[in-house]
N, C-alpha and C positions, 0 to 999 in steps of 0.2 A: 504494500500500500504506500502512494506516494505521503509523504513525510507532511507536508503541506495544506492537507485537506482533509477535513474531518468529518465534509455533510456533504449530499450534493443534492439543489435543488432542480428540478425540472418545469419544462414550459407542459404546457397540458393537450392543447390541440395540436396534431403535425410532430409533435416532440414522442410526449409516450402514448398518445392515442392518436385512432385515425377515425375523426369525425366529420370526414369528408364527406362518404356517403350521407348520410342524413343532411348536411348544413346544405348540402347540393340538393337534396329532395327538395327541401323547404324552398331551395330557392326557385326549383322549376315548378313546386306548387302555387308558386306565389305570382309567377309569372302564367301560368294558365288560369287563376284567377282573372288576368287581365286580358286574356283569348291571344298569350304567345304559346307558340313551340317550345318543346326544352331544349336547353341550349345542350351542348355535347357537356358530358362530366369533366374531360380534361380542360375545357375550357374555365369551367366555375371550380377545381381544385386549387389552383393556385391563389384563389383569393382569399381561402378561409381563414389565413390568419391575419387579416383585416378585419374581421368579424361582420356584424350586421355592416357597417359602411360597405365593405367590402364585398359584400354577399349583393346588397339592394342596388348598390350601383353598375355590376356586371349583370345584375338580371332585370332592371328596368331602365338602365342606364342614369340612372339620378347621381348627385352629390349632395352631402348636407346643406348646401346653399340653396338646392330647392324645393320647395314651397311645400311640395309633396314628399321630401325624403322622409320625414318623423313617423306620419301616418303608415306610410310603407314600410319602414325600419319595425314600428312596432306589431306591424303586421306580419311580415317575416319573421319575427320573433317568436309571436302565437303560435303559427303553424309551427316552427323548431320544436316548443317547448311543450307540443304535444306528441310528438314525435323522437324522444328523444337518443333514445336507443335499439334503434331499429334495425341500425348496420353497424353503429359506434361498436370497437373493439380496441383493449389494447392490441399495438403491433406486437404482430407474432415473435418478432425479433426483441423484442424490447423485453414482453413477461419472462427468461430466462435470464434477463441482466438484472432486472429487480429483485430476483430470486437470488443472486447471487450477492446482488451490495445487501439484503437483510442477512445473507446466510455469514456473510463475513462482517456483521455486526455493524457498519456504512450507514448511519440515518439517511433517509433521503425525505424529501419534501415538495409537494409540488408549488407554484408563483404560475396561475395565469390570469390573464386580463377578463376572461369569459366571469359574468357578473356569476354571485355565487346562485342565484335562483337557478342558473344551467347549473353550473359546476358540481356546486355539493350531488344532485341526483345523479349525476355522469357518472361521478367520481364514486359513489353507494353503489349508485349498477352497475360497476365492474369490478366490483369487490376491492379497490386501491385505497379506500378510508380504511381499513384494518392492519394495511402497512403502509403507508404516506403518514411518517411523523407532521404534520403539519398543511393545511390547504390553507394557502392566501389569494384571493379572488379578485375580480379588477374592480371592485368595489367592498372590499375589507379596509381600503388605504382610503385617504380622499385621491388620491393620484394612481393613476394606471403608468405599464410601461410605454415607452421609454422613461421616467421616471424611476429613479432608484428605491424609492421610499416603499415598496409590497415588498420587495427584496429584502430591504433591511428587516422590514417587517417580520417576513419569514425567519432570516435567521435569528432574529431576536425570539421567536417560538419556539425555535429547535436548539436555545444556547449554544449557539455555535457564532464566533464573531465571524463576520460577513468577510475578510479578507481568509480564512479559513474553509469557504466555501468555494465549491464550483457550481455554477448553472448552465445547465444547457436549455436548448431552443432554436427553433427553424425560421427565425422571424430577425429581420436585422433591428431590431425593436430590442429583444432579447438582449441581444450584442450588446448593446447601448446601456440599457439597464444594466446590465451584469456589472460592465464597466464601469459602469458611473455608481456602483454600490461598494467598486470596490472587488469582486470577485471576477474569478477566472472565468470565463466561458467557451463552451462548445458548441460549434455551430452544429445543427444536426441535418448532415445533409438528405439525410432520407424523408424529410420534413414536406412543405407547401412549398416554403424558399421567397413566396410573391414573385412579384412583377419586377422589381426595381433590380439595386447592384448584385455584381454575382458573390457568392455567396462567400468567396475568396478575400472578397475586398471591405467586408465587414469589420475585420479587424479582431475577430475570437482568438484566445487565445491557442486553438486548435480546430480544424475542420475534421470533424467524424461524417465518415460516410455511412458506417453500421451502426446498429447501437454495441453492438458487439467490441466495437473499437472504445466504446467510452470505459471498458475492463482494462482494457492495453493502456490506455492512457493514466488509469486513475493503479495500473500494474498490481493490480489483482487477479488477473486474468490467466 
């Protein structure tokens, strides 16, 4: 075990879950509501970790500047939030890595932005609240990421100081926070990634391609 790191928190969407299938459902439900097609799944993947902005604006083309985003955000939302674990699963790669940082005694904890009315049920139906020391949600803080303050938040849950910590995440959002808390991060390339820089140029203390790689890294493996 590297010498250095004593917790490691996770991002929740794209990171240790793949809530794609469903946030993509909602999205083409939301758009045949308004008499469109569904758009292709690889198209509406890459945006979910943008969340609702991210989801409402690649399926009816809006931005929060117009007049109509709120109404259709929260409309997207309803349909998510009754749908919620339909396809959602942890990745198949990832429940043997979690298995391993408990089995080698590793707190680990998740930090995502997904407000906790999604999160906490995601997080229960997939069995992860019985071993995640700690869920911080993007409304436990007054501040979401990029913001460091859920981060710090977290590890101040899990008494572990925040330079102590590593986080990973597939969002350059992630990147940002980590950094700006103070801990190390990994980008996790199996992740959403979005639209913007490649995922190289974030700046993570490491790019993992597997999760399998975040054992090699953290040399428990």
């Amino acid at each position: 075990m590297r010498g250095d790191i004593d917790a490691v928190l996770f991002d929740l969407d794209g990171t240790l879950i793949d809530s794609a299938p469903d946030l993509a459902g909602a999205a083409n439900a939301l758009r045949a509501e308004h008499g469109l097609p569904p758009l292709p799944y690889a198209d509406l993947r890459p945006m979910v970790g943008s969340g609702a902005r991210g989801m409402v604006g690649v399926a009816l083309g809006l931005t929060p500047l117009d007049a109509a985003f709120p109404e259709q955000r929260d409309r997207f939302l309803a349909i998510y939030e009754a749908a919620l674990l339909v396809h959602t699963r942890v990745f198949d790669d990832m429940a043997p890595v979690l298995a391993q940082l408990s089995g080698a005694g590793i707190p680990w904890g998740i930090m995502t932005n997904k407000a906790t009315r999604f999160a906490q049920p995601v997080v229960a139906g997939l069995g992860l609240d019985a071993v995640a020391k700690t869920l911080v949600c993007g409304d436990t803080t007054p501040h979401a990421k990029p913001h460091p303050e859920p981060l710090l938040e977290a590890a101040r849950r899990m008494g572990v100081a925040p330079e102590r910590c590593v986080y990973v995440g597939d969002d350059l959002r992630d990147v940002q926070a980590g950094r700006a808390a103070g801990m190390q991060t990994l980008a996790a390339g199996w992740g959403y990634l979005g639209q913007g820089e490649a995922i190289e140029a974030w700046g993570a203390t490491a790019v993992t391609k597997f999760p399998a790689e975040l054992l090699n890294w953290l040399e428990i493996a």
